[in-house]
C-alpha distance (Angstrom), angle and dihedral (degrees) to the residues before:
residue distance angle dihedral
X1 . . .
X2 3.67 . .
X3 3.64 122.4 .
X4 3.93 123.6 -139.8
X5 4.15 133.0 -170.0
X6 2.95 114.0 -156.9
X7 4.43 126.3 -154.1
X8 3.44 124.7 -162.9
X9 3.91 125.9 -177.5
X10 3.69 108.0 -157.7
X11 4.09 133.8 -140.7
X12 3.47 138.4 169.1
X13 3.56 105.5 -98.1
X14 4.30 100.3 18.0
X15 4.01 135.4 28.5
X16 4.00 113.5 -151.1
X17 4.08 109.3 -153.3
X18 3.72 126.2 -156.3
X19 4.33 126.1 -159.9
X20 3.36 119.7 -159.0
X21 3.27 117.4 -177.7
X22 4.55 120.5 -125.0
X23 4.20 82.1 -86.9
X24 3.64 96.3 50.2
X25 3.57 103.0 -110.0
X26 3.97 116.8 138.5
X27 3.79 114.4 -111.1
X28 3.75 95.9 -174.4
X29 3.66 150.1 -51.4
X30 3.83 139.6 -125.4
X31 4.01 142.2 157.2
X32 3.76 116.4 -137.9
X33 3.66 126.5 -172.9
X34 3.92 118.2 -76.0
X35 4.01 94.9 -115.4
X36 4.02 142.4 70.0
X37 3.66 98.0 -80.1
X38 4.07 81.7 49.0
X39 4.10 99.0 42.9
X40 3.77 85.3 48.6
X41 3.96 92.5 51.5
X42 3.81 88.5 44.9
X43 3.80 89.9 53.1
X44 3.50 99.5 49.5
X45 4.16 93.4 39.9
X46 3.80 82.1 53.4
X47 4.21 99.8 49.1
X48 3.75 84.4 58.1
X49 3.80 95.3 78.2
X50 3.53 97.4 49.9
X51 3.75 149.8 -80.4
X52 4.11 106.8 -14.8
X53 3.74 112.2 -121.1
X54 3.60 108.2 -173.4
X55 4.48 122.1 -43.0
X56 3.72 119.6 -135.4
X57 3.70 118.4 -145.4
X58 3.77 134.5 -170.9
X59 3.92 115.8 -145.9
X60 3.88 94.7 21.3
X61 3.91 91.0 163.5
X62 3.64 100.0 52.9
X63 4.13 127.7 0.4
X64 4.18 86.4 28.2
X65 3.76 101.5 43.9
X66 4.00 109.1 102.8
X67 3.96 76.4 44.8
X68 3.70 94.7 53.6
X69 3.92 91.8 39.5
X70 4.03 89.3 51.1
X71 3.74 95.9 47.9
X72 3.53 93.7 46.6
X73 3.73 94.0 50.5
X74 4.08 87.3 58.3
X75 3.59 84.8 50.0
X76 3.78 108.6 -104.9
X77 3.61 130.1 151.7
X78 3.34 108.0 -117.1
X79 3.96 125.5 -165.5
X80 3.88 132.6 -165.3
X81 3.57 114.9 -123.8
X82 3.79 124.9 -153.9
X83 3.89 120.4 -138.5
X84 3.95 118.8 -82.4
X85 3.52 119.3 -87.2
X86 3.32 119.8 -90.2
X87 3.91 90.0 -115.1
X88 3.83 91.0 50.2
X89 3.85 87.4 60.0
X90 3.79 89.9 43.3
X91 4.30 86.5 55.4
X92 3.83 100.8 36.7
X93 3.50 99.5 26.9
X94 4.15 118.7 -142.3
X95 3.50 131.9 -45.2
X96 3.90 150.0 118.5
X97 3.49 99.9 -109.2
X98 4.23 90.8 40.2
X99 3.87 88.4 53.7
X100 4.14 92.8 42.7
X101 4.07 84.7 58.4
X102 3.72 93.7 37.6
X103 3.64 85.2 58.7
X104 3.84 91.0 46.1
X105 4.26 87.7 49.8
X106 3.80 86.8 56.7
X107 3.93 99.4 58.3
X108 3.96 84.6 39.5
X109 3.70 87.8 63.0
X110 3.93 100.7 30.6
X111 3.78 91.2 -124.8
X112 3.83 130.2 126.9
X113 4.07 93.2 -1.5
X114 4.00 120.4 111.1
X115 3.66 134.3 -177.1
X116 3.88 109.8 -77.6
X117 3.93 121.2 -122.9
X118 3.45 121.5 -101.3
X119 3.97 107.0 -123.1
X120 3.68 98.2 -179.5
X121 3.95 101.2 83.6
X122 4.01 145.3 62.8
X123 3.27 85.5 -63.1
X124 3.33 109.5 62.3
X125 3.77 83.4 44.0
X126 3.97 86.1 63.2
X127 4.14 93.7 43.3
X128 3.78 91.8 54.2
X129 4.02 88.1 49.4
X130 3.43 94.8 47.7
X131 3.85 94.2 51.7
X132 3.58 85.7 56.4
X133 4.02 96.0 52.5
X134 3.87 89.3 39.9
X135 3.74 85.8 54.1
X136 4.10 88.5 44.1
X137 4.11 88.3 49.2
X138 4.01 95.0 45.2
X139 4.02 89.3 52.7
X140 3.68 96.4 46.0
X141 3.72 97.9 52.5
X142 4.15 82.9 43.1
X143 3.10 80.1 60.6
X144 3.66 109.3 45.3
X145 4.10 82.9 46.9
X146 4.04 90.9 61.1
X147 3.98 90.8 40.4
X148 4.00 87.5 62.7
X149 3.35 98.3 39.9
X150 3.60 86.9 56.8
X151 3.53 94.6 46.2
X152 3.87 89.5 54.7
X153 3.86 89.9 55.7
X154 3.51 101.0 39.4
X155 3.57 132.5 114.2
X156 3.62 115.2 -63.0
X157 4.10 96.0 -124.8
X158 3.85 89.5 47.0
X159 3.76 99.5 44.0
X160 3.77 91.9 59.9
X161 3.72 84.5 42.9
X162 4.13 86.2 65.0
X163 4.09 90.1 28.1
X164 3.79 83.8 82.3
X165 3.84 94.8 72.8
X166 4.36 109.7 66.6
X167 3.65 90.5 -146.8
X168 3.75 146.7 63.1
X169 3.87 90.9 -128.3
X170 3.75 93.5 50.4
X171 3.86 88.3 46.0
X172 3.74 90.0 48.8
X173 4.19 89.5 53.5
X174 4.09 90.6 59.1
X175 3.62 89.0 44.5
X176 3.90 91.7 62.4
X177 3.79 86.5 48.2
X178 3.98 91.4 58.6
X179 3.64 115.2 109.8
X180 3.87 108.0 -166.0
X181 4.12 122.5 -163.3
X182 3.72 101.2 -117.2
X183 3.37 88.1 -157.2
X184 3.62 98.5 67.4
X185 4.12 101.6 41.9
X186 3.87 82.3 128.8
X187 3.84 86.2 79.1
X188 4.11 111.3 75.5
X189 4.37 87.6 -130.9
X190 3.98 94.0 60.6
X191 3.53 88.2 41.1
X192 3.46 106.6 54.2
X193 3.66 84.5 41.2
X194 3.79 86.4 61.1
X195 3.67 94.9 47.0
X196 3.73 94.2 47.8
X197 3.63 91.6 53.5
X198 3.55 93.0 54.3
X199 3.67 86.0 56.2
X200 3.34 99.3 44.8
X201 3.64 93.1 50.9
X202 3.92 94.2 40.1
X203 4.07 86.3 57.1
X204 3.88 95.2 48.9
X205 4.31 98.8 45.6
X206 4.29 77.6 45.7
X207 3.71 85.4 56.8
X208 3.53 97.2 51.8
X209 3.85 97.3 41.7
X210 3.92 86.1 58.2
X211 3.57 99.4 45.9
X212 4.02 89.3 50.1
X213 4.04 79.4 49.2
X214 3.83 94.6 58.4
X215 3.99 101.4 44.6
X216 3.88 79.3 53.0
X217 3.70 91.0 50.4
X218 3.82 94.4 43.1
X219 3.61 106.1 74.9
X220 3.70 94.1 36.4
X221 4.15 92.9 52.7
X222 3.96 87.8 53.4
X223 3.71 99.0 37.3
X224 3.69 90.5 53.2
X225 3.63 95.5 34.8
X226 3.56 115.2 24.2
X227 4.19 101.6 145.5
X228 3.79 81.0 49.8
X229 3.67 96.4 54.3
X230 4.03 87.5 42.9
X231 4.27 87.7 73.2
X232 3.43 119.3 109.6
X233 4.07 104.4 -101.2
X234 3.69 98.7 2.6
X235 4.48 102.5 123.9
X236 3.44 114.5 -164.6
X237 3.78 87.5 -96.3
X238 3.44 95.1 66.2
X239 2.95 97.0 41.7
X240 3.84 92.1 55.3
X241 3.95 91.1 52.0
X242 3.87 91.8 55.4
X243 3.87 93.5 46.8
X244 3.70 90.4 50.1
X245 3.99 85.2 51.0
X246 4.01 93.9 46.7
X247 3.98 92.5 36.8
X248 3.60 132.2 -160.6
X249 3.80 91.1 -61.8
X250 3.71 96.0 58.6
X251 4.16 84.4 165.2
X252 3.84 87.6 77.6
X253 3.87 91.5 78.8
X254 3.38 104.0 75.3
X255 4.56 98.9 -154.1
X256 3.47 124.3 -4.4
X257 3.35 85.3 -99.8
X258 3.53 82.8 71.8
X259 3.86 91.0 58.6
X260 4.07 97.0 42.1
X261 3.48 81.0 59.8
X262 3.68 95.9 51.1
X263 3.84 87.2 51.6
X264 3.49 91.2 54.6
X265 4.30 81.2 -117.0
X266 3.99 94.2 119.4
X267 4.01 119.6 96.2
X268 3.51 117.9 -125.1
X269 4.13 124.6 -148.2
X270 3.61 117.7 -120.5
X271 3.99 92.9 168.3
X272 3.79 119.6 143.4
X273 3.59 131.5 -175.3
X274 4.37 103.2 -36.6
X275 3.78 92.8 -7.6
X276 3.81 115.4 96.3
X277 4.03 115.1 -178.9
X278 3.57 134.8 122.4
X279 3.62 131.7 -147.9
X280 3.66 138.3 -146.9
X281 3.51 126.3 -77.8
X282 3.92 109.6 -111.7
X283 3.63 94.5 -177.5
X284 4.39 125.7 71.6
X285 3.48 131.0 84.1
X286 4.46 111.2 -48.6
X287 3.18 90.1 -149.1
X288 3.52 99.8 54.4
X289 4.04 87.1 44.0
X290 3.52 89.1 55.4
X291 3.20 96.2 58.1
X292 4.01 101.7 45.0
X293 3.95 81.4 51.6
X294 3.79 97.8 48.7
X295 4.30 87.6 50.2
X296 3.95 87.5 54.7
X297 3.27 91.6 50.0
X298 4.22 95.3 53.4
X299 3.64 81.7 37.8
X300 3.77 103.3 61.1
X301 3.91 87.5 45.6
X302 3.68 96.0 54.7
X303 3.76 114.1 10.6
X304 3.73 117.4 87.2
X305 3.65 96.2 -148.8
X306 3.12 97.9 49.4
X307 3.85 97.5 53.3
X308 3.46 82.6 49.0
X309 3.77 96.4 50.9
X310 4.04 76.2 50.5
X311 3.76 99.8 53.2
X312 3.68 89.0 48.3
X313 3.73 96.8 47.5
X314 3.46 89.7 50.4
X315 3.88 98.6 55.4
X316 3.47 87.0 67.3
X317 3.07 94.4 53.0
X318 3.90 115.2 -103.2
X319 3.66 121.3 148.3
X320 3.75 125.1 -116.7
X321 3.42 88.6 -103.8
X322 3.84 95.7 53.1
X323 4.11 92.6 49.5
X324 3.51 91.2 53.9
X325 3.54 97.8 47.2
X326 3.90 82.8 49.8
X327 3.42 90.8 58.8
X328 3.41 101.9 44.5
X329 3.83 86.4 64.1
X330 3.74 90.6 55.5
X331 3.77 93.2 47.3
X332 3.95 89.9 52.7
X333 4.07 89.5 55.4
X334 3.77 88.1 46.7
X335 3.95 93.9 45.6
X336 3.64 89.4 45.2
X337 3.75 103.9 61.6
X338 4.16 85.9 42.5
X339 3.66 86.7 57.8
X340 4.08 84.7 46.2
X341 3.79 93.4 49.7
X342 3.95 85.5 47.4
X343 3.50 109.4 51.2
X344 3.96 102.1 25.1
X345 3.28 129.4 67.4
X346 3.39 120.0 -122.9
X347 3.91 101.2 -99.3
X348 3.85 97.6 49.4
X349 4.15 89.2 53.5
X350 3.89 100.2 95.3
X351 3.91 86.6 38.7
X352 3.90 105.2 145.1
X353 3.98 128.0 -135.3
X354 3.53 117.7 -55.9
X355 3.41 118.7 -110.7
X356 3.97 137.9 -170.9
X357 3.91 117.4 -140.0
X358 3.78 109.6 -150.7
X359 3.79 119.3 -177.6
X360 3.84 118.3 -143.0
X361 4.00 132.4 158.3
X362 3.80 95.8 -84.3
X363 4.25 91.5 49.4
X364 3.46 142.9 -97.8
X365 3.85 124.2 -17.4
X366 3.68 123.3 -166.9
X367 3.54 115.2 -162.1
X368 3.75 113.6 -165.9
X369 3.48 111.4 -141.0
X370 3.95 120.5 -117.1
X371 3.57 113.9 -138.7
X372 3.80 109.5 -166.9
């Protein structure tokens, strides 16, 4: 039987699908409506042309996800696909149904595609919490920036008034206390006063909403990840940013190689003819870096091995910023098999590489699926 790929590029309000065929030629293409009655239309458009062999969508994790959650629930493998080459855009030019069989191209040829996240567990639970704390955390120091920048311009008489307290959170406590004449917010005092307040008050109800945030987050981050949690330095916040990285499917990565990389924690060579170094990987997930670096940090202040590994390190001569980027690599291989151990059970743990089998007229190719 014939084997089809399948492309989609996905938007907010319409998917466009191409079909190749096993030989790369393009059967057709079509845009559907970006909800169920339009994934199930898209589905059934698709099965026409033949036996499905694997679909490659762009935007899995946010414009494509209902998609991605309906496929996967008929049981199709579905692949993330990154953009087109900037060379491919240059030939073709720019379009929906151009990207949608770009997309299609790159399963084909087993380059540039990687394993979608699954977005219908605990995890995904935890990712859409922590977007809303992140959110919380980036408006409360937003706000804690305007509050001093205030404070700077303010009113001689009142800015000694708050000069009393050494820092921004003490400053922000006598702010709530202000109680400004609304009558007279014509004069700069009683206005800044009013404006302060806001502040003030706009930095404590943000404290609050995050704290209700993270004893939501808590129990989920160790029931989902309790050999995680277990490591030495490893909070339940980091550990919730480097689930959210792995996600629920932690079997996509093939090593943890795979996921150093996806942290951005794996060196990368930049030797040429007798020079031999590597570099750092600028790519992966921030958050996820963060994290590993903020855990070698606690570590080399109270871990014994690890101011060891330090001491060492540093005898032959690597800066501090060379151990800890050292160690950071370690840490991902340790947090990865914790995160294996947690969301895995124990016979899918040695699982190898995925791979897609698509039939054409000179045999069957298996593509092994990269994962970072």
């Amino acid at each position: 039987m014939t084997k089809i790929v399948v492309g989609v590029d996905a938007h907010t309000d319409s998917h466009d699908a191409a079909v190749l065929d096993d030989c790369g030629r393009l059967l057709a293409t079509r845009t559907f409506r970006a909800d169920a009655g339009g994934y199930h239309d898209l589905l059934g458009w698709v099965q026409r042309f033949g036996a499905i062999a694997a679909f490659g969508v762009e935007s899995t994790g946010s414009y494509a996800a209902g998609l991605v959650r309906h496929l996967r629930a008929q049981g199709l493998e579905v692949l993330e696909v990154n953009q087109p080459h900037a060379h491919s855009r240059r030939r073709r030019g720019k379009s929906d149904p151009i990207d949608a069989e770009m997309a299609a191209r790159h399963v084909l040829a087993g380059s540039s595609v990687v394993i979608a996240k699954d977005t219908t567990g605990i995890v995904e639970a935890i990712r859409q919490l922590r977007v809303a704390r992140d959110g919380a955390v980036k408006a409360r120091s937003a706000a804690l920036n305007a509050l001093t920048g205030l404070i700077v311009t303010a009113p001689e008489q009142l800015r000694q008034q708050l000069l009393v307290r050494n820092t921004t959170r003490g400053r922000a406590t006598l702010c709530a206390r202000f109680r400004p004449d609304r009558a007279r917010l014509h004069e700069p005092v009683h206005a800044a006063k009013t404006a302060l307040q806001s502040l003030a008050r706009r930095v404590i109800d943000l404290d609050a909403e995050i704290t209700a945030l993270d004893r939501q987050l808590t129990p989920l981050v160790t029931k989902a990840a309790p050999a995680t949690t277990a490591r030495l330095a490893v909070s339940t916040g980091h550990a919730g940013a480097l689930l959210v990285t792995a996600g629920q499917n932690v079997d996509r990565l093939r090593s943890e190689a795979s996921f150093a990389a996806l942290c951005g924690a794996s060196p990368l060579p930049v030797s040429t003819g007798r020079t031999d170094r590597h570099r750092l990987n600028y790519g992966g997930d921030r958050d996820a870096n963060r994290a590993l670096h903020m855990i070698a940090v606690c570590r080399l202040r109270h871990c014994e091995r690890s101011r060891a590994y330090a001491e060492r390190r540093t005898a032959q001569g690597k800066t501090k910023t060379e151990i800890i980027r050292c160690l950071k690599r370690y840490i991902a291989r340790e947090i990865y098999h914790a995160l294996v151990t947690d969301l895995l059970p124990p016979t899918s743990r040695r699982r190898p590489a995925p791979t897609v089998s698509i039939t054409c007229g000179a045999g069957t190719i298996g593509r092994t699926v990269k994962t970072t």
